[in-house]
Structure formats: C-alpha cells, structure tokens
C-alpha positions as CSV (number, residue, x, y, z in Angstrom):
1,X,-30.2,-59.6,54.1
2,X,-30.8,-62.1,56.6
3,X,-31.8,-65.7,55.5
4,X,-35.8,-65.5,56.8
5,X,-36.0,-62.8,53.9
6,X,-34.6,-64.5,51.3
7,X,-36.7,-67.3,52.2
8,X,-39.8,-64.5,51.8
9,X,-38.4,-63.4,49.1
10,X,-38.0,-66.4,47.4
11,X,-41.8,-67.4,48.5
12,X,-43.2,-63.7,47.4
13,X,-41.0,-64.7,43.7
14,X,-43.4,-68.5,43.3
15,X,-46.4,-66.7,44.8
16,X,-46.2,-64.2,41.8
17,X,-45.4,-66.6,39.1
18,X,-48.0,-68.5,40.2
19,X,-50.9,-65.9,39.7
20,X,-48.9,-64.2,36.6
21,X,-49.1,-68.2,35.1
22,X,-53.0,-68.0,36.3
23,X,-52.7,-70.9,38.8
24,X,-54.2,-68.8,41.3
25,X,-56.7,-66.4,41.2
26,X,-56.3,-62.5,42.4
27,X,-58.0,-63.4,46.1
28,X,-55.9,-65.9,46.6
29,X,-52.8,-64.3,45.6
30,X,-53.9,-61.5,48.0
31,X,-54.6,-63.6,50.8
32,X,-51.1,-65.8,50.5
33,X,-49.5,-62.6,49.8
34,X,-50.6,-61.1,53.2
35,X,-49.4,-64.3,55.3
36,X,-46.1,-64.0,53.2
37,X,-45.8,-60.2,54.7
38,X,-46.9,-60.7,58.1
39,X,-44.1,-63.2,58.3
40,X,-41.7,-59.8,58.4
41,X,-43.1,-58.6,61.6
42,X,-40.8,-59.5,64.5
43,X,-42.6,-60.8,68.4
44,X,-42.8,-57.1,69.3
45,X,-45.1,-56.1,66.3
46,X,-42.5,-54.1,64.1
47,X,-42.5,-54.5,60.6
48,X,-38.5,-55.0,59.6
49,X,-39.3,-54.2,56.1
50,X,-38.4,-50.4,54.7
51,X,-41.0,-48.2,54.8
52,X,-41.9,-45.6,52.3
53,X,-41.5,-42.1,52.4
54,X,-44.9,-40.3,52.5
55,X,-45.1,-36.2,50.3
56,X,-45.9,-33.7,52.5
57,X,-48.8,-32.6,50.4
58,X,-50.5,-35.8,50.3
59,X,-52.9,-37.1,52.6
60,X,-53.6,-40.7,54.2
61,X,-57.2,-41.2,54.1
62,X,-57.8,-44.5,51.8
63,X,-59.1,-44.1,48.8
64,X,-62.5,-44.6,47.8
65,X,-62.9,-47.8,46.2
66,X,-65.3,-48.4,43.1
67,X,-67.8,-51.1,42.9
68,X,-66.9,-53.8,39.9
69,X,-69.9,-53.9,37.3
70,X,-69.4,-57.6,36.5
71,X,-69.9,-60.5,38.8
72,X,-68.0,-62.5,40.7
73,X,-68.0,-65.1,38.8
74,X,-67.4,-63.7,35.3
75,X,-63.7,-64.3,34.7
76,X,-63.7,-62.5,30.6
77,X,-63.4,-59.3,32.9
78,X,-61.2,-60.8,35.2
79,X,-59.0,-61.3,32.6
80,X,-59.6,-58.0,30.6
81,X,-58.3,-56.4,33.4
82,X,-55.5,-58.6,33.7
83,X,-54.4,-58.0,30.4
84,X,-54.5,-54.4,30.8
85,X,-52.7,-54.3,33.7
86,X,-49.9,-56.4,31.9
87,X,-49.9,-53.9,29.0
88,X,-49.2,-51.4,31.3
89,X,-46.4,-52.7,32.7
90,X,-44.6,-53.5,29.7
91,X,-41.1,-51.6,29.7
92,X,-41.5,-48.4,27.7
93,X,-39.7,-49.0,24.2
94,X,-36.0,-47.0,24.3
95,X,-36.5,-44.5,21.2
96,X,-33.1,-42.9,21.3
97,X,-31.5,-45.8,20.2
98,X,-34.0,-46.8,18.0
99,X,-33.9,-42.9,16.1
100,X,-30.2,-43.3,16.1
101,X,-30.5,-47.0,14.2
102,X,-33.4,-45.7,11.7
103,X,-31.3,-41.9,11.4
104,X,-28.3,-44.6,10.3
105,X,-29.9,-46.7,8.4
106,X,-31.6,-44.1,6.1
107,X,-28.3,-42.2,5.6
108,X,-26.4,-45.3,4.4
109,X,-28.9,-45.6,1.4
110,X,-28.8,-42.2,0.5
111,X,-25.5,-43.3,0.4
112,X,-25.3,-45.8,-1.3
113,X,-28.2,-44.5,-3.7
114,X,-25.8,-41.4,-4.9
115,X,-22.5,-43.8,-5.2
116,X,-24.7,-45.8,-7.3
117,X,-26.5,-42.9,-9.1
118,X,-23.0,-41.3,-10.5
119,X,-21.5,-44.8,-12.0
C-alpha cells in the first residue's frame, strides 16, 4: 500500500467517525466521501482501487430508488433510520460458545445438586 492510500485511508477512517459521532449529516458525508474516492483515480482516469467481481446472473441497471415520506428537514426519521441501520450491523452474537458455557454451567449444578442430595 502506497503512502497516498494510507493517507485516504486514514481520511475515509475521520470522515466515518465523524458522521457515525453525528458531526456531519448523511449529504455531507456522501459528498466528502466522493472527493475522498476520486482522489484514487490516477491522470489517465483509472481507478487503482480493486474492483468487485460482478455474478453472472445479475444485471447492472440501477436500482429503482424510493421516494422518502418525511421531509427534508425532519431529522426523528433521519435518525430512526440511522439507528436501524446501526442495529443491523451489530456483529451477530456467537451461540456455540455461548450453548457450550450454559450446557456447562447447567451440568455442574446437577452436579453439585446430587453430591449434595446424597450427604
């Protein structure tokens, strides 16, 4: 990685806290975003940054977008969808380990309930 991406990277990093912290608002963040980005492309026009793969199956015509019901100016949704879109990107919560620790847990007072029971 050269050291012009670690610099974008490192502005791409404050640029997030920034709106995640509410500091900005989700135009701006857009906006300062995009300069961030174009910053990648080289003199010739060629983006150095990896681009994705692509499915066969799928197709490339945008999708349609859907007209917001509140106004521009009412930030309670603004921030209803904010919070939902945190919530969804919590980490998902490991069960395995947490069955193994209840499984565990349970077993040792059986345990310790029959010890007991017999004395």
């Amino acid at each position: 990685m050269t050291e012009r991406e670690r610099a974008i990277n490192r502005d791409l990093h404050a640029l997030d806290e920034a709106h995640r912290l509410g500091r900005i608002t989700r135009a701006d963040y857009r906006s300062r975003r995009r300069r961030v980005l174009q910053s990648l492309q080289d003199g010739s026009g060629v983006v150095t940054a990896r681009k994705t793969l692509v499915p066969g199956g799928t197709t490339t015509s945008p999708r349609p977008r859907h007209a917001h019901s509140a106004s521009v100016g009412d930030t309670s949704a603004e921030s209803g969808r904010a919070m939902t879109t945190l919530l969804t990107m919590r980490p998902g919560i490991a069960w395995k380990p947490l069955l193994a620790i209840v499984s565990g847990a349970v077993l040792l007072l059986l345990l310790v309930f029959w010890l007991l029971r017999d004395t």
